[in-house]
DSSP file (Angstrom, degrees, kcal/mol; ACC not computed):
  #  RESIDUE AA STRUCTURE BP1 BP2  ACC     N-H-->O    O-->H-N    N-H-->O    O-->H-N    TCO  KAPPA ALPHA  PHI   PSI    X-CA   Y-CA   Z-CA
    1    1 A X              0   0    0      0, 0.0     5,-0.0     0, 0.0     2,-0.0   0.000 360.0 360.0 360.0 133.8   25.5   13.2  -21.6
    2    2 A X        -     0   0    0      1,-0.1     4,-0.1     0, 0.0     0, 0.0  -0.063 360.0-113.3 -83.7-172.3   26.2   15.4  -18.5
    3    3 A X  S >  S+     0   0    0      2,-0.2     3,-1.4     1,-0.1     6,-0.1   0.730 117.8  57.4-100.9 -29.0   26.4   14.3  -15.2
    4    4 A X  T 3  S+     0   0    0      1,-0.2    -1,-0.1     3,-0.0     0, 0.0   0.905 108.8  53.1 -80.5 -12.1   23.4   16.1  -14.1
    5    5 A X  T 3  S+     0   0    0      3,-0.0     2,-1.0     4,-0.0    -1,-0.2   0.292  77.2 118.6 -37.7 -17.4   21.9   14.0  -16.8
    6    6 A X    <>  -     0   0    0     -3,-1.4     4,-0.6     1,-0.1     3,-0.2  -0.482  55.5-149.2 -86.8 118.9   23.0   10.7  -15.7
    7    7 A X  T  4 S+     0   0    0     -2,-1.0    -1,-0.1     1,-0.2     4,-0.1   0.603  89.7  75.1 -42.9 -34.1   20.0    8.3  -14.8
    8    8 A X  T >4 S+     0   0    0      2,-0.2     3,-1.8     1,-0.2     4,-0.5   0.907  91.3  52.8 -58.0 -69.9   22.1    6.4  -12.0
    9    9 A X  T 34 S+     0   0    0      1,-0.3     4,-0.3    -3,-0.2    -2,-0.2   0.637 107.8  63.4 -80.6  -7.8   21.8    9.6   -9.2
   10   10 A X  T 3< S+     0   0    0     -4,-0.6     3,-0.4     2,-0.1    -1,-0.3   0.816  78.1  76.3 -63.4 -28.7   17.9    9.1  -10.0
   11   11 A X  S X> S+     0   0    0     -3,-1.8     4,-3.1     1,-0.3     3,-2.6   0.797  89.7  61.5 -59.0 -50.2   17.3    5.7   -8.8
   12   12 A X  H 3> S+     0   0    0     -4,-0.5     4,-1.3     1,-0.3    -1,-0.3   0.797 102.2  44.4  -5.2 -77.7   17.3    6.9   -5.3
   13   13 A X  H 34 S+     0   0    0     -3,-0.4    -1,-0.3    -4,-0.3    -2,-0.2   0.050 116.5  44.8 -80.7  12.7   14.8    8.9   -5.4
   14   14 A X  H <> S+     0   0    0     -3,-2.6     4,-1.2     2,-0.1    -2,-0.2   0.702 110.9  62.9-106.3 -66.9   12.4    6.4   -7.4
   15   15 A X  H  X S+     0   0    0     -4,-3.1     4,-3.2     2,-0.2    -2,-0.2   0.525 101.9  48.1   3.2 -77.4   13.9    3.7   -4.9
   16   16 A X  H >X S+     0   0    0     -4,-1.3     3,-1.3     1,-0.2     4,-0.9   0.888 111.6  39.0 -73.8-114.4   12.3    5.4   -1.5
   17   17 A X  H 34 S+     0   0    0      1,-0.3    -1,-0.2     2,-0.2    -2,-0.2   0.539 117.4  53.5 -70.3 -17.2    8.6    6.3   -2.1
   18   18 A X  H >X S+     0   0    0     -4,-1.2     4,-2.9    -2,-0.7     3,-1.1   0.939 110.7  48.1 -69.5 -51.8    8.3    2.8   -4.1
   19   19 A X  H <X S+     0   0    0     -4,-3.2     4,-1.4    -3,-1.3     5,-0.4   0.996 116.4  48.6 -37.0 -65.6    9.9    0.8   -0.8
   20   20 A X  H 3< S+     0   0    0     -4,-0.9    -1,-0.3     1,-0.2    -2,-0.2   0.343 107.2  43.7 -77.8  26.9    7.6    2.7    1.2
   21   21 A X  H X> S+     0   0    0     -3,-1.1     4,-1.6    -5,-0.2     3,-1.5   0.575 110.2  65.3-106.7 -62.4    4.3    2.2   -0.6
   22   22 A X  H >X S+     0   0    0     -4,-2.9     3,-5.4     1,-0.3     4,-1.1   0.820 100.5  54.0 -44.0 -86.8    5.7   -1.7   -0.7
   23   23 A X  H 3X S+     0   0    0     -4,-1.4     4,-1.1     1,-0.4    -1,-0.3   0.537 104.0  48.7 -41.8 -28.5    5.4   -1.6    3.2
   24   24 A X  H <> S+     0   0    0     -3,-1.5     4,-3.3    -5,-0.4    -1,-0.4   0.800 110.4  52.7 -71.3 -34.4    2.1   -0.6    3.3
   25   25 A X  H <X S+     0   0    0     -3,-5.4     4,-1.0    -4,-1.6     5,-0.3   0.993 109.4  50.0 -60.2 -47.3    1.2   -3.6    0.6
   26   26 A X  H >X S+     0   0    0     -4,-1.1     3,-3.6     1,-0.2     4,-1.7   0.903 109.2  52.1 -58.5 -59.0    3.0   -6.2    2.9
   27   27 A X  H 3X S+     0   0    0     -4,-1.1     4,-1.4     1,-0.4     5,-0.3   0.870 113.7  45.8 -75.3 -50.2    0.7   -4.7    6.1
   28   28 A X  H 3< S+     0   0    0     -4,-3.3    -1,-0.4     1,-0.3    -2,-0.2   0.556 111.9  50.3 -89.9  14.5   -2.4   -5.3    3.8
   29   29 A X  H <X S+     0   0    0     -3,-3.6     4,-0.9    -4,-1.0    -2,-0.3   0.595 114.9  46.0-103.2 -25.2   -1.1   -8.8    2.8
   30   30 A X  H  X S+     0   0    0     -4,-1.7     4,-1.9    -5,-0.3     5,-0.2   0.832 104.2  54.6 -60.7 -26.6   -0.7   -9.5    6.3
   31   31 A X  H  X S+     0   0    0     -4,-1.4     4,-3.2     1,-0.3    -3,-0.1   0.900 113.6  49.5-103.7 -36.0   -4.0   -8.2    7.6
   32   32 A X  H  > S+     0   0    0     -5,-0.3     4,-2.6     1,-0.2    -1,-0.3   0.873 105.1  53.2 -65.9 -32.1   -5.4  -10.7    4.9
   33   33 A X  H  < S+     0   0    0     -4,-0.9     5,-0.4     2,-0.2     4,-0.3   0.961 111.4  47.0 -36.2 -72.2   -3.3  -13.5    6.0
   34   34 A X  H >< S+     0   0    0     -4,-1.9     3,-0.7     1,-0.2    -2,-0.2   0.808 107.4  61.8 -62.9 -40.3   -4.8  -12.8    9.7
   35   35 A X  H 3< S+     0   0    0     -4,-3.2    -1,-0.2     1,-0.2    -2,-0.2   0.983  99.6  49.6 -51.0 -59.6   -8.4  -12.6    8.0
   36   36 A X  T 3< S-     0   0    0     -4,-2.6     2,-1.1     1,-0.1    -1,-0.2   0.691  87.7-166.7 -68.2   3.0   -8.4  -16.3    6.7
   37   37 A X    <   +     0   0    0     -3,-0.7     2,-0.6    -4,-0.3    -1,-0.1   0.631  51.5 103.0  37.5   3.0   -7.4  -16.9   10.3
   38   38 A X  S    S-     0   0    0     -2,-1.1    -1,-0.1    -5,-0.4    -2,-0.1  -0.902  96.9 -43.8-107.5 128.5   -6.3  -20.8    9.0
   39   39 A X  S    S+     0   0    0     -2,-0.6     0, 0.0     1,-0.2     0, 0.0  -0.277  82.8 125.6  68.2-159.8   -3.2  -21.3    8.6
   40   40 A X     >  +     0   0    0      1,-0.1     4,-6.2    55,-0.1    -1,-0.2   0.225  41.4 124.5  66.6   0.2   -1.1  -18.6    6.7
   41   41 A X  H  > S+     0   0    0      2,-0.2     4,-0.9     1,-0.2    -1,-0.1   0.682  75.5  42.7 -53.5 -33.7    1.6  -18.2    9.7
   42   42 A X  H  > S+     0   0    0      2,-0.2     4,-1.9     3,-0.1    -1,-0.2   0.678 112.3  56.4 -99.5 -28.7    4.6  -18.8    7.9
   43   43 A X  H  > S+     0   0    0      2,-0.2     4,-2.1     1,-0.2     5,-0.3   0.956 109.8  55.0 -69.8 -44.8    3.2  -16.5    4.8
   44   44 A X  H  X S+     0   0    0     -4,-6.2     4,-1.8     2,-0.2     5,-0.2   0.961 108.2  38.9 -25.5 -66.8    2.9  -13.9    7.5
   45   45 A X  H >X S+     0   0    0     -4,-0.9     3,-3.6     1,-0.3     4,-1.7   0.947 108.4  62.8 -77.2 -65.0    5.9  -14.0    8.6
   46   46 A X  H >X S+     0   0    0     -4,-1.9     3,-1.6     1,-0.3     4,-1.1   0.624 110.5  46.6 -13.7 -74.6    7.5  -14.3    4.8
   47   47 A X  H 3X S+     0   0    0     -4,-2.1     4,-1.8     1,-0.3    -1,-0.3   0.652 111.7  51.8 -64.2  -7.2    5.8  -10.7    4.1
   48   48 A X  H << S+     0   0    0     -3,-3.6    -1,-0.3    -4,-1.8     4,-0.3   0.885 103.5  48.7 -48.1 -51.1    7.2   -9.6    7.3
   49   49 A X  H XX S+     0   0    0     -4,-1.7     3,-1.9    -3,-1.6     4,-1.1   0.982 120.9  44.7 -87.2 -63.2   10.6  -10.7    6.4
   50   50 A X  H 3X S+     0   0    0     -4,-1.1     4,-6.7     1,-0.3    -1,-0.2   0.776 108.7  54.2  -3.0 -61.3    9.6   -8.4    2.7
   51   51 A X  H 3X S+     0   0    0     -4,-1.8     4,-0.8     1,-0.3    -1,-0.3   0.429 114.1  39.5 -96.7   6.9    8.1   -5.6    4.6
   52   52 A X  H <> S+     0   0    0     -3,-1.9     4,-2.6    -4,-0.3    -1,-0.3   0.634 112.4  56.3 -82.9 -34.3   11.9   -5.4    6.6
   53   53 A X  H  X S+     0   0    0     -4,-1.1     4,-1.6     2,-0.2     3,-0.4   0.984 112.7  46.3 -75.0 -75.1   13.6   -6.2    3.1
   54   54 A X  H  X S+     0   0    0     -4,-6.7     4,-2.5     1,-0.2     3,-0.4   0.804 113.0  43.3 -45.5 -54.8   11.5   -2.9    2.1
   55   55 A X  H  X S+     0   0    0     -4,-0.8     4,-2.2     1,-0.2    -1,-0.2   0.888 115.8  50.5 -38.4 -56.3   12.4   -0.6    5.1
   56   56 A X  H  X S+     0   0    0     -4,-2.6     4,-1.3    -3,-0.4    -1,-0.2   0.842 110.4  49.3 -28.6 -65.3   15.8   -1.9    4.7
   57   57 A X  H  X S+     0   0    0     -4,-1.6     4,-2.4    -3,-0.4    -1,-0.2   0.890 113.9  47.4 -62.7 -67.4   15.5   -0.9    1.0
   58   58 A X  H  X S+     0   0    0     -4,-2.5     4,-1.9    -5,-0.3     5,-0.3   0.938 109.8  51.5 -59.7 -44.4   14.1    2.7    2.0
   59   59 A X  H  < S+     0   0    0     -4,-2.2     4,-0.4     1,-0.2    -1,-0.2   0.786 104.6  48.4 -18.7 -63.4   16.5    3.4    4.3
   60   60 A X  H  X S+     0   0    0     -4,-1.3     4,-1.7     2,-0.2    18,-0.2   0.553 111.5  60.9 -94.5 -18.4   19.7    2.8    2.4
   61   61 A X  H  X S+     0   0    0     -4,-2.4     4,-2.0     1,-0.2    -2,-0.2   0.944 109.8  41.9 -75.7 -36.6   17.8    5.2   -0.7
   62   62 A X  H  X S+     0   0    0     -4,-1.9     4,-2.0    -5,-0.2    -2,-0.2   0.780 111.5  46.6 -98.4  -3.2   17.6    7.8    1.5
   63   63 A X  H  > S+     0   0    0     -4,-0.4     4,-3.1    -5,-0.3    -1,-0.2   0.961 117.2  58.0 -68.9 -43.7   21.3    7.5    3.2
   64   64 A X  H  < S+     0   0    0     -4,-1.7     6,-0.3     1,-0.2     7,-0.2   0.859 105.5  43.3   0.8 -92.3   21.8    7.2   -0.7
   65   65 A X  H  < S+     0   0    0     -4,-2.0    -1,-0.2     1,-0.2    -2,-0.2   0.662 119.1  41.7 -24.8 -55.5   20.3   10.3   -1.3
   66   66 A X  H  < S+     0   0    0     -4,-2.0     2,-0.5     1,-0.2    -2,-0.2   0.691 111.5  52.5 -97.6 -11.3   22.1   12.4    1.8
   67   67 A X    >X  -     0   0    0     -4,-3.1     3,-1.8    -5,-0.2     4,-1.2  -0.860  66.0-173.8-123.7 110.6   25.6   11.0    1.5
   68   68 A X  T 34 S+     0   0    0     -2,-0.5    -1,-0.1     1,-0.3    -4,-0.0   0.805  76.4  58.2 -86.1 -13.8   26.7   11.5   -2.2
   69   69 A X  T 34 S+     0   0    0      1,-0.2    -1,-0.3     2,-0.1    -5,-0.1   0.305 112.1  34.1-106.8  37.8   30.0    9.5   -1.6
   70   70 A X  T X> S+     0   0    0     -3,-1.8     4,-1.9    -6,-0.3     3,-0.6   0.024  89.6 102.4-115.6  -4.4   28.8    6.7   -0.6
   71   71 A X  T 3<  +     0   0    0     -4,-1.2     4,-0.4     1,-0.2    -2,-0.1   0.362  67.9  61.2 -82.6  22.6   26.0    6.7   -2.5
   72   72 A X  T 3> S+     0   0    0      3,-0.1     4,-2.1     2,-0.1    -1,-0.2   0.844 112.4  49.7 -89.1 -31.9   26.8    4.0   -5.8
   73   73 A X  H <> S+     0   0    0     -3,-0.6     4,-1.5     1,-0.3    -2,-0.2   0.812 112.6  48.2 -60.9 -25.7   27.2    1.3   -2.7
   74   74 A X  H >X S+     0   0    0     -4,-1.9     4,-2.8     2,-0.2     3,-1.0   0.954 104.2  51.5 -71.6 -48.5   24.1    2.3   -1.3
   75   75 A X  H 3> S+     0   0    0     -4,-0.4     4,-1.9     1,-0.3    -2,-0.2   0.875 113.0  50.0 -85.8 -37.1   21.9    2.3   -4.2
   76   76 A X  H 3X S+     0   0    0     -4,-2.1     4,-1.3     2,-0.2    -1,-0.3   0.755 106.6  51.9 -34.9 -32.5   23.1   -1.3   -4.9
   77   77 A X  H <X S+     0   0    0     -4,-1.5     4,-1.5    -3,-1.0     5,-0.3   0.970 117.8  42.7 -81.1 -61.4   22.4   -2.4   -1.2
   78   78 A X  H >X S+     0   0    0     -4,-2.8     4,-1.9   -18,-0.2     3,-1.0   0.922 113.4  53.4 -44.5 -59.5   18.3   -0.6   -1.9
   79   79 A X  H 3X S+     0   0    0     -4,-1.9     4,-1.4     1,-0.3     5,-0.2   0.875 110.3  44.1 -32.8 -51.3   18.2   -2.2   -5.2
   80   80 A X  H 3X S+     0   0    0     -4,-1.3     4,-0.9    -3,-0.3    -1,-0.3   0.687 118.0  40.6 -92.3   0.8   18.9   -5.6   -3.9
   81   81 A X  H <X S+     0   0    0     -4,-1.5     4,-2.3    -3,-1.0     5,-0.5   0.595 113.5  58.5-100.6  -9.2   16.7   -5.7   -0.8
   82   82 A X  H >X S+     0   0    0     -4,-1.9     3,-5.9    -5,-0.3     4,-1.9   0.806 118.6  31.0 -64.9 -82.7   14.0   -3.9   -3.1
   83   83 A X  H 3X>S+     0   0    0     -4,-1.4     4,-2.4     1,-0.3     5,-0.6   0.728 115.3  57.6 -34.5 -83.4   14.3   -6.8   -5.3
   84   84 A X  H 3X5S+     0   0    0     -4,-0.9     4,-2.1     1,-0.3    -1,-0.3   0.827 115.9  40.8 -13.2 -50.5   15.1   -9.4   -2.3
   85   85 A X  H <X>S+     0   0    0     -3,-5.9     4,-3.0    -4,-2.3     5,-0.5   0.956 111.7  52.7 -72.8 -38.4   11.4   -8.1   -0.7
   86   86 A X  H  X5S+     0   0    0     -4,-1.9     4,-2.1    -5,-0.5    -2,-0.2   0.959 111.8  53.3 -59.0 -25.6    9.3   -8.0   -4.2
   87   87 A X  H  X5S+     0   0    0     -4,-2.4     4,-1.0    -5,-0.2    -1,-0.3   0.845 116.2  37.2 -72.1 -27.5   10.7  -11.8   -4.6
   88   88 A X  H  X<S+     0   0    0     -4,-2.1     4,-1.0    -5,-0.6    -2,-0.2   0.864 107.2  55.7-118.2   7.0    9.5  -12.6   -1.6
   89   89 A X  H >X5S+     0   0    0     -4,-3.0     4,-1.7     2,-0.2     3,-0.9   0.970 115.8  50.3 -51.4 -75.1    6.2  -10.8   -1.1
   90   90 A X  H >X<S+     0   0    0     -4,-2.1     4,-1.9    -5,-0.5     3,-0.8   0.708 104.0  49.1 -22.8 -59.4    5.3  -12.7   -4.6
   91   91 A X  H 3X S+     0   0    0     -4,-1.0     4,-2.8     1,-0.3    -1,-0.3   0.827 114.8  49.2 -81.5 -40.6    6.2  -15.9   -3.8
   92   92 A X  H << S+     0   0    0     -4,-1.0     4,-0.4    -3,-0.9    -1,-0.3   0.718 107.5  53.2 -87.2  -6.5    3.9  -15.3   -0.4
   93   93 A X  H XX S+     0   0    0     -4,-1.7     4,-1.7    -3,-0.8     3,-1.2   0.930 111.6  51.9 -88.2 -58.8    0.6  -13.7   -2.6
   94   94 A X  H >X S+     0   0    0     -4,-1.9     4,-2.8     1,-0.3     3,-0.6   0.898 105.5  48.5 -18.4 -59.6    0.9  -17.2   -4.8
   95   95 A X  H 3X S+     0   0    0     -4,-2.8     4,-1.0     1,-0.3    -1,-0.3   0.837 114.4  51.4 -81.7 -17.6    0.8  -19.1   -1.9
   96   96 A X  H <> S+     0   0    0     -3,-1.2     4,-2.8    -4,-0.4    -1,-0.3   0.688 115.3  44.9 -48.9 -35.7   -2.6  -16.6   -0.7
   97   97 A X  H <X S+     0   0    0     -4,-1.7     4,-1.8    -3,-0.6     5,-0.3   0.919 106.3  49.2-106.9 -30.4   -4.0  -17.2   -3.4
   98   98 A X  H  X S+     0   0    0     -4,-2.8     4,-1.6    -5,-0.3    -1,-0.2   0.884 111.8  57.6 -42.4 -43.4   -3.5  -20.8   -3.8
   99   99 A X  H  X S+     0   0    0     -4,-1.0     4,-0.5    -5,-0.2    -2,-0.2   0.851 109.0  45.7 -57.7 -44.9   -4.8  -20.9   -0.2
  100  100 A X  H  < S+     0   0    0     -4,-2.8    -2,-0.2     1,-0.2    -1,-0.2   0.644 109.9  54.5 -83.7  -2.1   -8.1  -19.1   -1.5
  101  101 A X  H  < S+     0   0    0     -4,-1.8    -1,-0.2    -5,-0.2    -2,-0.2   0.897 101.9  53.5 -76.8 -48.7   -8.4  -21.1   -4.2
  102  102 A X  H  <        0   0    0     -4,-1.6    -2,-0.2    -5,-0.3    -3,-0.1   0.605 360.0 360.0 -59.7 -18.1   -8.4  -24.4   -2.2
  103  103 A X     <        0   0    0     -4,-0.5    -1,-0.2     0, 0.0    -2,-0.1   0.664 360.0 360.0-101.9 360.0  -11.3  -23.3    0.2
């Protein structure tokens, strides 16, 4: 396997347009939040605290991306706020939908 082969100096670039697409999900899991207009204030803010974990996430892919010797610490730091947001965007569409079940 070559180095311009190696799977690792891809991640980046997967990273960054999935983070951002994720920030658009959190906005339309807020806007639903704001719709049932009961409640849902602390699940706001939970995909808020996500849709920063994603920016974060996007961010550090593309610093990633532009500084190539820094970039294995970087693509650990995206990875683990990608991961960091998608755990808690989940945890806050359960508790949505729990909500829309209950009414």
């Amino acid at each position: 396997m070559t180095s311009n082969d190696d799977p690792v100096k891809d991640r980046p670039i997967h990273i960054l347009p999935a983070a951002a697409t994720m920030v658009g999900v959190c906005m339309t899991a807020i806007s639903i939040v704001r719709v049932l207009r009961e409640g849902g204030v602390l699940v706001a803010h939970v995909v808020a605290i996500a849709s920063l974990a994603f920016l974060t996430s996007a961010v550090t892919a593309y610093l990633a991306i532009r500084r190539a010797n820094k970039a294995a610490r970087l693509e650990v730091f995206a990875e683990r706020c990608f991961l960091t947001g998608l755990v808690l965007l989940t945890v806050a569409v359960l508790v949505i939908t729990v909500e829309i079940q209950l009414r």
